[in-house]
Steps between C-alpha positions, in 0.01 A plus 500: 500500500640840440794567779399773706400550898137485474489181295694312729318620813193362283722149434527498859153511620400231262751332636375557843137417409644161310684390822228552730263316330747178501578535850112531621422174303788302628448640853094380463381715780620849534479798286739829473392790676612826268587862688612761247710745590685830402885611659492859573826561297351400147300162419325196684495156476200193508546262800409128501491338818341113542544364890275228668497270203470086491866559364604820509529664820652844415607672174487773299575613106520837521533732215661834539561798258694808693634824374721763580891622619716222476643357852852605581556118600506425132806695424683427818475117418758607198757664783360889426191673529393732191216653721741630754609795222127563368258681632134364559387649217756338233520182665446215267098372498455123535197302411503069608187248416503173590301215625653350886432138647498331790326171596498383843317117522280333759712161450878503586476244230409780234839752427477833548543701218612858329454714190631786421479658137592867425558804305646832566603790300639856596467824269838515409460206303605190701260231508494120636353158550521287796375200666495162592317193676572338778430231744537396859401128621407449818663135398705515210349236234758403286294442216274792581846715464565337190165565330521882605833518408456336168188751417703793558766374275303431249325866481877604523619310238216582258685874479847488605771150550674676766186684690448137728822469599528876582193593666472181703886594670352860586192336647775245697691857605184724549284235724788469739445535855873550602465558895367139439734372240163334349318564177127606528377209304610292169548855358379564121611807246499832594668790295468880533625800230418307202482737234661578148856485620448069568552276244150571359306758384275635753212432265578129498609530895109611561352154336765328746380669821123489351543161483629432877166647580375328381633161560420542924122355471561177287805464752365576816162298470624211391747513828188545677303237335780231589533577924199690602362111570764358718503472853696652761533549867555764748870433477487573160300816606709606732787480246307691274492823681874464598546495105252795459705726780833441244267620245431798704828591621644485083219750439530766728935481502568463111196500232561807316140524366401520888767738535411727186144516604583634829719770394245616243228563713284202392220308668628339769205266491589393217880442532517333777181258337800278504521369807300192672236517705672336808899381499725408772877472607616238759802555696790279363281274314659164405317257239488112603769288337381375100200710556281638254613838646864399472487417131308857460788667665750347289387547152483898582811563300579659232594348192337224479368368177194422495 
C-alpha cells in the first residue's frame, strides 16, 4: 500500500467493514446500524452502532476522517502554543483517520473492551501513528488476561523486541483512573506519536499498527465465545454497572481521543458512543471479604505480568 492519507482512510474502512462482520456473527442476533456524517470544519466520518444484542448490548466502531486548522491543545501539550503567533489563515492544517471502539456486553461475565487505531498528519510535514487495545473485566479472569495479553505481545513482538514491554507500561499509565488509585481494567498497549523518529521506520511502524487492527476480532470473539455462556446473578449485575460508572468517569476526565474530538468540533454522537447504556456509583461501596469483587479490585494494578 502506497503511504498516503487517502489510502489509509481506505485501510481503515476495510478495517471497519472486517470488524463488523466478526462482531455481528459472534453476537448472533443484532446487526450495526450505519449514520454517515460530515463535520462542518472539513470531513465526516461512518458510524457503527450495534445495541440490543443476545451479547452485545451497546457498541460502536466508528470510523472518522476530519480536516482542517490544527487544535491549539496540540501545541500546548508540548508547554507552548505555535497558534497563539499565527494568524487563522497560516495556521498549520491537520487531517486524522482512524477507526474507534468500544464494546459494552450484556454479561458482566463478558469484558468490556476498546480500540483505538490512528493517523494524523499536519501540512508542515509532521505525521503520526497511534493506538492501542484494551480491556476492562467486569471479573478479571486470570487466564482470560493472559490470553489477551499474550496476543498483543505476540503482534508486538512480530515488529519490534521492545514494543510489548513499552506500549503495555503506557497502557498501565494511560488507563489510570488516579482519583481512584485503580486501573480501568488488565490494561493492554497503547502508544501515540509513532512516526520516523522511533526506532523504526514509519513504513515498517504502519504494518505494526495495521496489524493491531487487526488483531481486535480474533481477540475479542474468542473472549466472547468463552463467557457469554456462564451464569450470573443480579449481584453480579449490580456489580457490573458499578464497574461500567468507573468506565465512565475515566472517559469523560482523561481519554484524550474524547478530549480531541470535543475540541475539534466533532460529532458528539459519536464520541461519546463510548459510554454504557446504564452505569451506577454507590456511596462508599465495600466488596464482601474473598469475594469475587475483592479479587477484581485487587488485581487493578499496574505492573502486573500477565
Amino acid at each position: 500500500m502506497e503511504i498516503n492519507r487517502n489510502n489509509i482512510a481506505n485501510w481503515l474502512k476495510e478495517l471497519q467493514d472486517t470488524i463488523c462482520s466478526a462482531l455481528e456473527t459472534a453476537d448472533g442476533q443484532s446487526k450495526f446500524e450505519e449514520e454517515n456524517w460530515t463535520r462542518e470544519e472539513g470531513g465526516g466520518g461512518r458510524t457503527r452502532i450495534i445495541r440490543n444484542g443476545a451479547v452485545l448490548e451497546k457498541g460502536g466502531v466508528l470510523f472518522s476522517a476530519v480536516e482542517g486548522d490544527a487544535p491549539d491543545f496540540l501545541f500546548k501539550e508540548k508547554q507552548h502554543s505555535v497558534t497563539e503567533t499565527l494568524s487563522e489563515s497560516t495556521k498549520p492544517k491537520f487531517f486524522a483517520t482512524g477507526v474507534s471502539i468500544v464494546l459494552h456486553p450484556q454479561s458482566p461475565m463478558v469484558p468490556i473492551i476498546h480500540m483505538n487505531i490512528r493517523y494524523f498528519e499536519m501540512d508542515n510535514g509532521t505525521r503520526w501513528l497511534g493506538g492501542g487495545i484494551d480491556l476492562t473485566p467486569h471479573y478479571i479472569v486470570e487466564g482470560d488476561a493472559r490470553f489477551f495479553h499474550a496476543e498483543l505481545k505476540r503482534v508486538c513482538d512480530a515488529h519490534h523486541k521492545d514494543y510489548y514491554s513499552k506500549f503495555k507500561k503506557w497502557a498501565d499509565d494511560y488507563f489510570f483512573i488516579s482519583h481512584r488509585k485503580e486501573t480501568r481494567g488488565v490494561g493492554g498497549i497503547f502508544f501515540d506519536r509513532l512516526n520516523s523518529g522511533d526506532a523504526m521506520s514509519f513504513e515498517k511502524n504502519i504494518l505494526f499498527w495495521q496489524d493491531v487492527g487487526r488483531a481486535f476480532a480474533p481477540i475479542y470473539c474468542e473472549l466472547i465465545h468463552r463467557n457469554k455462556n456462564k451464569t450470573f446473578t443480579e449481584l453480579n449485575k449490580q456489580w457490573q454497572l458499578l464497574r461500567r460508572g468507573r468506565y465512565v468517569e475515566f472517559n469523560l476526565v482523561y481519554d484524550k481521543g474524547t478530549k480531541f474530538g470535543l475540541e475539534t468540533n466533532g460529532r458528539v454522537e459519536s464520541i461519546l458512543m463510548s459510554l454504557p447504556k446504564t452505569a451506577g456509583w454507590e456511596y462508599h461501596f465495600t466488596p464482601e471479604k474473598n469475594s469475587e469483587e475483592e479479587k477484581t479490585l485487587s488485581l487493578l494494578k499496574k505492573g502486573i505480568d500477565w
